[in-house]
N, C-alpha and C positions, 0 to 999 in steps of 0.2 A: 717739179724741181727734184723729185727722188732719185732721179738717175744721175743729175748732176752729183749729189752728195755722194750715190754709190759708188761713182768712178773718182769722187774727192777722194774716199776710203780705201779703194784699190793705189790709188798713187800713191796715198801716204804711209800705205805696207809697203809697196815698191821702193819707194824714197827711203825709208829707213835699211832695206838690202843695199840698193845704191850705195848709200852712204861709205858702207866699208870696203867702196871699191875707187871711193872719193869721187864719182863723179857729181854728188851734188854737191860737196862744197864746189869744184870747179865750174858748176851752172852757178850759185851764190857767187862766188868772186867775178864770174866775168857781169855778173846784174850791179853787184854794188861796182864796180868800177866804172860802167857805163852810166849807174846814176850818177855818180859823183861826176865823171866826163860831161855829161848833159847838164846838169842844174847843180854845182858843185859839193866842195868836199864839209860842206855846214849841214849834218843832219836835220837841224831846227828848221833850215830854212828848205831844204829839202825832202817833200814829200815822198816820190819815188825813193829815193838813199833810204828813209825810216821805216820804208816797208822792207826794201831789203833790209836791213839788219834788223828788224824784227824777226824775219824771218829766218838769216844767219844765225840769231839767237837758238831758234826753236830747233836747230839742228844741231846745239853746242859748236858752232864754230871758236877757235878758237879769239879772243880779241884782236891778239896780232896781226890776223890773216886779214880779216875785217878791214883793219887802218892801213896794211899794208895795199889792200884792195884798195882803199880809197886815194890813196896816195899816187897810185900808178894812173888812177880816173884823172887828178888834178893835174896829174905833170910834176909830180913832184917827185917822183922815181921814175925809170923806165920802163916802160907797160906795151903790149899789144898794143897795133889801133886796131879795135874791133869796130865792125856795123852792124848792125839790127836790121830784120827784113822781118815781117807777117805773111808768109805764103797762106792759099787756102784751098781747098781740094773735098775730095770727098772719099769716103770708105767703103765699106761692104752694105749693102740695106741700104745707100744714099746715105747715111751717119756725114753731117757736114763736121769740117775740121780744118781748126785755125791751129796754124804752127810756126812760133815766135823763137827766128834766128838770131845768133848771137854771134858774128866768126870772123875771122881774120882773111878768109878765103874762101869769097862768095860763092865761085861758079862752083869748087867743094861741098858745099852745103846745100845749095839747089839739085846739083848732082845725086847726091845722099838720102835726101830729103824726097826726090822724083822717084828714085829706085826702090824706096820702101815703100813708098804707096801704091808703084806699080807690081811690084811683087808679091803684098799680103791683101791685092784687091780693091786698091783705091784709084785715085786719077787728080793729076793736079789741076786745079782752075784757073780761071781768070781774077783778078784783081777784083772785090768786089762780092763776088759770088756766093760766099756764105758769111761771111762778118758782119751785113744788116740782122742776122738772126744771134747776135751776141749784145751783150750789153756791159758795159765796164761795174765792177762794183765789189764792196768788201763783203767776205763770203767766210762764214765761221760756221764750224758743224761740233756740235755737242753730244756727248754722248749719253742716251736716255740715261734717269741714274743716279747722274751724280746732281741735278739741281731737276727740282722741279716748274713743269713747261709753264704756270703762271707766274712765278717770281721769277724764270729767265726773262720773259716776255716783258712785265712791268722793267724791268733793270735795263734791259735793250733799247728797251724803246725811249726811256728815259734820258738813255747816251745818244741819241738820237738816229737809231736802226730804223730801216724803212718797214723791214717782215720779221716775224719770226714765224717758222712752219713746222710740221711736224714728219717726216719720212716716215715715218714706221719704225726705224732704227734709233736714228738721233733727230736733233734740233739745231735747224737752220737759221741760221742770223745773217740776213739780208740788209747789207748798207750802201747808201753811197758811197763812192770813194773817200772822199773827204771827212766821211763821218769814222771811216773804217777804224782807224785809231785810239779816236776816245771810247769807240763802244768795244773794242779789245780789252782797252785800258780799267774799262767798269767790270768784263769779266774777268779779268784778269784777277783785280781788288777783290773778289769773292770768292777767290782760289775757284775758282771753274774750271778745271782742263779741256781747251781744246783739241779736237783730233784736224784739224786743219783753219787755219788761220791767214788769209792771202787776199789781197787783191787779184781779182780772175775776172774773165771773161766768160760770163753765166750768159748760159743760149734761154733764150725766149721761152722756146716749144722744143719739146723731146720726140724724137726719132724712136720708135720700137724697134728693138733686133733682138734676134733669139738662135739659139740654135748654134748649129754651122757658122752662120753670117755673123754671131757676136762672137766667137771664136776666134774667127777672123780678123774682126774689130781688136779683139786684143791681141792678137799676134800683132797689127800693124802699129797699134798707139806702143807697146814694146818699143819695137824696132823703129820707131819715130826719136822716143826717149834714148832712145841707148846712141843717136846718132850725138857727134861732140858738140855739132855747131847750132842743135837744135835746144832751146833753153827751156820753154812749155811747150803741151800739146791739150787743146781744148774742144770739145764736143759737143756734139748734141744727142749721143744715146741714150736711149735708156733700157740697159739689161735686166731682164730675169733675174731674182734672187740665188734661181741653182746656180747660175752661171757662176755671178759675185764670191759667192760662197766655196766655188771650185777655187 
């Protein structure tokens, strides 16, 4: 699982540049609004909604934007209709990859989405093709440090986490879904700083790439991200520490 955490840690120095160019509040607002569209505008009662604005949170969005987001989901202001699509393809080294549309104009975003894979050395698949190697689940990465790894472990697990692991770097908090929440909630209570904190699509087995070929890999998950209609992008690499480090 180390390469998942590495490329957790790459996105969320990316996400924080992002940010002041607004493009992840605009991935946040078009998630909460689709939550709330899909299983309404009641956080309680809506699981998806709580993670986004958990995670709206974690980015200081502002509250307004938030309610405003959800309101446009329920019908209760005038909002985009947006749709949701899961494309799946593959990268440089065979690196499988899952990438979760968000858009107002599909054949836009498949277009988009075709052209940067085919340009930083990927190829889009079939329906099917790399997603049996993903598993849904709450994914928290700690930074060595600030808590030591047997009282995270006993604490985690006690909110009901499935793993806790050790990277080399930081420590992983592997949960179900459902669990993802209350075992936030427990680290939370213990002032524990997260450096990523999300509901994701953790792959099974990791892919080695190196060199050239992970180069590659991150020119292409870039230019995946930076597309508007594409809201995540999910893998199964695992890089070299030079590389990360570059």
């Amino acid at each position: 699982m180390s390469g998942h955490s590495k490329w957790a840690n790459i996105k969320h120095r990316k996400g924080a540049a992002d940010a002041k160019r607004g493009k992840v509040f605009t991935k946040l607002i078009k998630e909460i609004t689709m939550a709330a569209r899909l299983g309404g505008g009641d956080a309680n009662a809506n699981p998806r909604l709580r993670a986004a604005i958990i995670a709206a949170k974690a980015e200081n969005m502002p509250k307004d934007n938030m309610e405003r987001a959800i309101k446009k989901g329920t019908g209760e202001l005038e909002g985009v209709n947006y749709e949701e699509n899961t494309y799946e393809g593959y990268g440089p080294g065979g690196v499988a990859i899952l990438i979760d549309s968000v858009t107002d104009n599909k054949n836009r975003a498949v277009s988009e989405i075709r052209h940067a894979l085919t340009k930083h050395g990927g190829n889009m698949g079939e329906s099917g093709c790399v997603s049996w190697m993903f598993g849904k689940k709450g994914y928290l990465v700690i930074e060595k440090g600030t808590v030591e790894e047997d009282a995270l472990m006993e604490l985690a697990l006690e909110a009901g986490a499935e793993d806790v692991r050790d990277d080399g770097d930081n420590f992983e908090v592997i949960t179900a879904p459902d669990s993802f929440e209350a075992v936030k909630a427990a680290i939370d209570a213990k002032a524990i700083p997260c450096v990523v904190a999300e509901v994701s699509m953790v792959p099974q087995n990791l892919t080695p790439v190196e060199g050239e070929t992970a180069q590659k890999l991150i020119r292409l998950i870039d230019a995946l991200e930076d597309c508007d209609d594409v809201q995540k992008v999910y893998n199964n690499a695992d890089l070299p520490d030079d590389i990360m480090d570059e």
